[in-house]
LOMI-733158 format. One line per 5 residues: number of its first residue (from 1); for each residue x, y, z of N, C-alpha, C, O. Coordinates in Angstrom, 2 decimals. Layout:
REM LOMI-733158
NUM = X,Y,Z,X,Y,Z,X,Y,Z,X,Y,Z  ...;
This chain:
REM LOMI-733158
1 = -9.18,10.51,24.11,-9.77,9.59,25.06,-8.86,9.42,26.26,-7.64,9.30,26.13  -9.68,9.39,27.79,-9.02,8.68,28.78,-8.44,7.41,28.69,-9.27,6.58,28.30  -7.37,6.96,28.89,-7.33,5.41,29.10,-7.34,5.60,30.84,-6.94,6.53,31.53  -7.99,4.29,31.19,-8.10,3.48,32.47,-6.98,3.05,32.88,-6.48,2.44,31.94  -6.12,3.03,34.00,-5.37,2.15,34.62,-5.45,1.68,35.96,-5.36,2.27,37.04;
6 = -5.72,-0.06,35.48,-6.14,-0.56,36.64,-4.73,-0.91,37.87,-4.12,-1.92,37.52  -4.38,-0.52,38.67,-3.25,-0.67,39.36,-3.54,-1.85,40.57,-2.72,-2.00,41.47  -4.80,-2.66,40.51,-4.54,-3.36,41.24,-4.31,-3.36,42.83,-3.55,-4.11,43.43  -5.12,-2.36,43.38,-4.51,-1.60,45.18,-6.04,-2.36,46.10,-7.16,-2.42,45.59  -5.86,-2.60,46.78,-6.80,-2.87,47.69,-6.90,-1.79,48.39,-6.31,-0.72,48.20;
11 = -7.84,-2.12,49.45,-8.30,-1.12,50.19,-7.84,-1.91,52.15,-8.37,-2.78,52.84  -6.69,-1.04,52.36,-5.84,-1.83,53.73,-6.86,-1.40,54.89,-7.00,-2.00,55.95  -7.65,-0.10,54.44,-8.08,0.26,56.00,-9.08,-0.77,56.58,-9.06,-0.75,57.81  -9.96,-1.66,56.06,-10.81,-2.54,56.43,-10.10,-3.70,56.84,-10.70,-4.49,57.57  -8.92,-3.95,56.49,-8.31,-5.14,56.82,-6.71,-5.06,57.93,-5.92,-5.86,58.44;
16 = -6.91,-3.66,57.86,-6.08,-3.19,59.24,-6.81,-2.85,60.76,-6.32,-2.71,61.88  -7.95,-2.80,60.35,-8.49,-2.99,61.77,-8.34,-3.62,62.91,-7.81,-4.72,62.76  -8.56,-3.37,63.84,-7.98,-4.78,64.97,-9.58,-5.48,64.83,-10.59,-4.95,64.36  -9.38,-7.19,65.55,-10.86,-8.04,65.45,-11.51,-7.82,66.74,-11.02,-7.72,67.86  -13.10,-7.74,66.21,-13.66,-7.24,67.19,-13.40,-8.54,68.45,-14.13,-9.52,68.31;
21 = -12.70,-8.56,69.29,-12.44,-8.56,70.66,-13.26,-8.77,71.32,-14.39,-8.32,71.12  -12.91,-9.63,72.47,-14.16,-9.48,73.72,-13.36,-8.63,74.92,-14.01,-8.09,75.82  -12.00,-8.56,74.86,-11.40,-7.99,75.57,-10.65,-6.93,75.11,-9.70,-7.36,74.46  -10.65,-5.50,75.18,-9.98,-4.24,74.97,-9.23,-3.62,76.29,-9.67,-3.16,77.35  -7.79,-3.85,75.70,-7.46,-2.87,77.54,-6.74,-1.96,76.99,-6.06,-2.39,76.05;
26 = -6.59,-0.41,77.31,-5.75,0.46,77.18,-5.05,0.94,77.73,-5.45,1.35,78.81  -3.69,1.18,77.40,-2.60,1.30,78.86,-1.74,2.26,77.69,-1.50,2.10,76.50  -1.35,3.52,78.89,-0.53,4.40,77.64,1.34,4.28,78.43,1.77,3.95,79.53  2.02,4.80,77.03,3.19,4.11,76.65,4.09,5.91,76.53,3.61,6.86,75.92  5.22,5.92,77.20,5.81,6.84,76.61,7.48,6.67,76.25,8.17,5.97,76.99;
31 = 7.88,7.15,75.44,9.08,7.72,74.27,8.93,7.30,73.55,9.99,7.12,72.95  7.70,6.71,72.81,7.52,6.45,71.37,7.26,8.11,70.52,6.52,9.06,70.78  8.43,7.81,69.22,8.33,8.98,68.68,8.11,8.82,67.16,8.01,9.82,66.45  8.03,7.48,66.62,7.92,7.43,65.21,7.27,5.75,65.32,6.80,5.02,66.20  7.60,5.70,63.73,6.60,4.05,63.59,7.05,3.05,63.83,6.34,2.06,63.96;
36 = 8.82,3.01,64.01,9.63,2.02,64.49,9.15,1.63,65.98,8.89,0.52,66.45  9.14,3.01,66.59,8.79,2.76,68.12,7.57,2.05,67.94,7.57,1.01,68.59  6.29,2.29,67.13,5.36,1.63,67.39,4.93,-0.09,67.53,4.22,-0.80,68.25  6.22,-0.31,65.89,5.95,-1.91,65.40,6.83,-2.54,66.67,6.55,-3.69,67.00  7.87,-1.86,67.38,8.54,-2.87,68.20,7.26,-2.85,70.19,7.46,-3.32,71.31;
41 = 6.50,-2.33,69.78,5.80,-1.78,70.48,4.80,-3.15,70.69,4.52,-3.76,71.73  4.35,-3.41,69.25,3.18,-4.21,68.61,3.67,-5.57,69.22,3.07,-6.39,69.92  5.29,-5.54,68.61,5.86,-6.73,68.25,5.84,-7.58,69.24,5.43,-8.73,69.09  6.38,-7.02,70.64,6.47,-7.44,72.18,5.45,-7.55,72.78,5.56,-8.27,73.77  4.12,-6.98,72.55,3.24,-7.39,72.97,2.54,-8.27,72.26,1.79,-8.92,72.99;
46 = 2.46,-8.59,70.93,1.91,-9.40,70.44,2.08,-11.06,70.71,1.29,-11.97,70.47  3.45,-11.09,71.30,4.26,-12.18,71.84,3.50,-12.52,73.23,3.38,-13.69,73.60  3.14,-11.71,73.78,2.30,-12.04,75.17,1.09,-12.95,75.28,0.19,-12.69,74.48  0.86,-14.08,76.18,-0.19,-14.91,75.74,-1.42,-14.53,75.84,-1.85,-14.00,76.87  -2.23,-14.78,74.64,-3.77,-14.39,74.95,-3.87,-12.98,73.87,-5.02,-12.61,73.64;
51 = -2.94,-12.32,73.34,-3.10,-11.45,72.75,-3.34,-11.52,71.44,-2.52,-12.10,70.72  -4.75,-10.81,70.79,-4.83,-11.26,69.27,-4.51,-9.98,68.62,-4.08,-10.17,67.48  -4.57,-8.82,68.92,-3.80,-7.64,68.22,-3.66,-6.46,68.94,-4.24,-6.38,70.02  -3.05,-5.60,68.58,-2.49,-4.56,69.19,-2.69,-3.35,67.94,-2.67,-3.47,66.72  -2.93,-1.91,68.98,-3.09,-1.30,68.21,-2.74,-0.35,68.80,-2.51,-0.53,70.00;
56 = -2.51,1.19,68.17,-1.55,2.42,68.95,-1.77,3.57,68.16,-1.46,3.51,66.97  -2.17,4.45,68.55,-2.28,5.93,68.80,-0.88,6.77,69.54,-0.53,6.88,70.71  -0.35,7.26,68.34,1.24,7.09,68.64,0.73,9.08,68.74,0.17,9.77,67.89  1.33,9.50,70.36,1.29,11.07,70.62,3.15,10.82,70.89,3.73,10.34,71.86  3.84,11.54,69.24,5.12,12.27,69.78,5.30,13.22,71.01,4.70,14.25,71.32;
61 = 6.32,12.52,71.62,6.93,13.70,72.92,5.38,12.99,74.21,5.51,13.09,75.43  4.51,12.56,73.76,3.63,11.95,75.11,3.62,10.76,75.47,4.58,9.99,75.37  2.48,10.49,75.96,2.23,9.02,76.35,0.56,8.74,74.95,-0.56,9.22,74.79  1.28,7.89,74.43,0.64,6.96,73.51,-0.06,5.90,73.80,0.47,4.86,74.20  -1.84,6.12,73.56,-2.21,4.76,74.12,-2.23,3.68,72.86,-2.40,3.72,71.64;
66 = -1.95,2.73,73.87,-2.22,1.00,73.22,-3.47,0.65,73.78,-4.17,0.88,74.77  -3.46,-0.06,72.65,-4.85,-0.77,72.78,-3.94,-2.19,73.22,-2.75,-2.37,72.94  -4.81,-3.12,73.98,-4.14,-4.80,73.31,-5.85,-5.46,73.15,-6.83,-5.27,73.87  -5.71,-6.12,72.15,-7.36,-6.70,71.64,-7.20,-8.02,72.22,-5.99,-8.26,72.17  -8.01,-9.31,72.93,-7.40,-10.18,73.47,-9.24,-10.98,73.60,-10.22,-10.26,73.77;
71 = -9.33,-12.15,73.50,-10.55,-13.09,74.04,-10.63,-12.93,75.42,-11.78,-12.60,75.72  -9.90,-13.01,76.41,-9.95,-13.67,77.58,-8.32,-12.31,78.50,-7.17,-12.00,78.19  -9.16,-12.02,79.52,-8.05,-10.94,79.86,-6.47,-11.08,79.76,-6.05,-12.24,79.74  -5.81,-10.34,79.71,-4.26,-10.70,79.69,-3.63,-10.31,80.96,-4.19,-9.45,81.63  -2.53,-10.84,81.38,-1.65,-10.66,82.50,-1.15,-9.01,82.45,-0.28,-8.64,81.66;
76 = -1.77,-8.16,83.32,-1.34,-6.98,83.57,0.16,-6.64,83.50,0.60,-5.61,82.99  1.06,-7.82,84.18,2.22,-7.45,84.69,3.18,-7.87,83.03,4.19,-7.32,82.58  2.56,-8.76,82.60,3.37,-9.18,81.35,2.92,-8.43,79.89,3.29,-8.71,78.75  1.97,-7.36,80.35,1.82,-6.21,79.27,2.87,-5.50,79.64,3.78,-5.41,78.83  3.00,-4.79,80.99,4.27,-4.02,81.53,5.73,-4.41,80.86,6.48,-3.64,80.25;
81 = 5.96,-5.98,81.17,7.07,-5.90,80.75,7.27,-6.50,79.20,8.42,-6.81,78.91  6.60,-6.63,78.55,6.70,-6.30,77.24,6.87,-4.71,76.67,7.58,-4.35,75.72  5.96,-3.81,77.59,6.36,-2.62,76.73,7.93,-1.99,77.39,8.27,-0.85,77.08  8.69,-2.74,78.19,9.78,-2.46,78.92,10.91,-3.23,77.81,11.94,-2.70,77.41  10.54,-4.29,77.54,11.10,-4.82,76.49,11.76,-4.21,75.23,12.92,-4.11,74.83;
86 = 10.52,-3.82,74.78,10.62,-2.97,73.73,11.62,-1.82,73.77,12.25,-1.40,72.80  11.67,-1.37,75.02,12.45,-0.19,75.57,11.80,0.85,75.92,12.59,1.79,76.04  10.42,1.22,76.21,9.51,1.93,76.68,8.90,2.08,78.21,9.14,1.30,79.13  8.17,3.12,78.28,8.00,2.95,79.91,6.02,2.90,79.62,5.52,3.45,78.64  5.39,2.33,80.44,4.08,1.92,80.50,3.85,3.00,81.63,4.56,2.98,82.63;
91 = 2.61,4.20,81.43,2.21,4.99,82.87,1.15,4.00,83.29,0.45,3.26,82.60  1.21,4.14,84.57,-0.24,3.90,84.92,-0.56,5.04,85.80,0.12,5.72,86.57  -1.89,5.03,85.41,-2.90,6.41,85.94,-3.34,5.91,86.94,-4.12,6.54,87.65;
């Protein structure tokens, strides 16, 4: 006979989502090269007012877009220097 083992795991991808938002802005980010770069990425912008989550599409060696998820728009210039914070450079296109 099989035995069962219940291990108890949820399922993270439904609850890692960002919330659906009324505001989505995407602004891409470069020398992020791993996941450290990303969370300090998250971290500094998440600190910015008005921001309810952040999310990132991390391209090694490119420019990586961020998402920032937000109710009500956020200060352009204080996304910039949060991802400067972090130690990153923000392109704008």
């Amino acid at each position: 006979m099989t035995e069962r083992i219940q291990l108890g795991l949820t399922d993270v991808s439904a609850s890692a989502q960002a919330p659906a938002s009324a505001v989505n802005v995407d602004i891409l980010v470069t020398g992020m090269t791993c996941g450290h770069c990303v969370a300090s990425v998250k971290e500094e912008l998440s600190e910015v007012d008005g921001v309810e989550a952040v999310s990132v599409e991390l391209v090694k060696g490119g420019a990586s877009r961020v998402t920032v998820h937000s109710a009500t728009p956020v200060d352009d210039d204080a996304m910039t220097a949060a991802v400067e914070e972090a130690g990153y450079t923000r392109v704008h296109a």
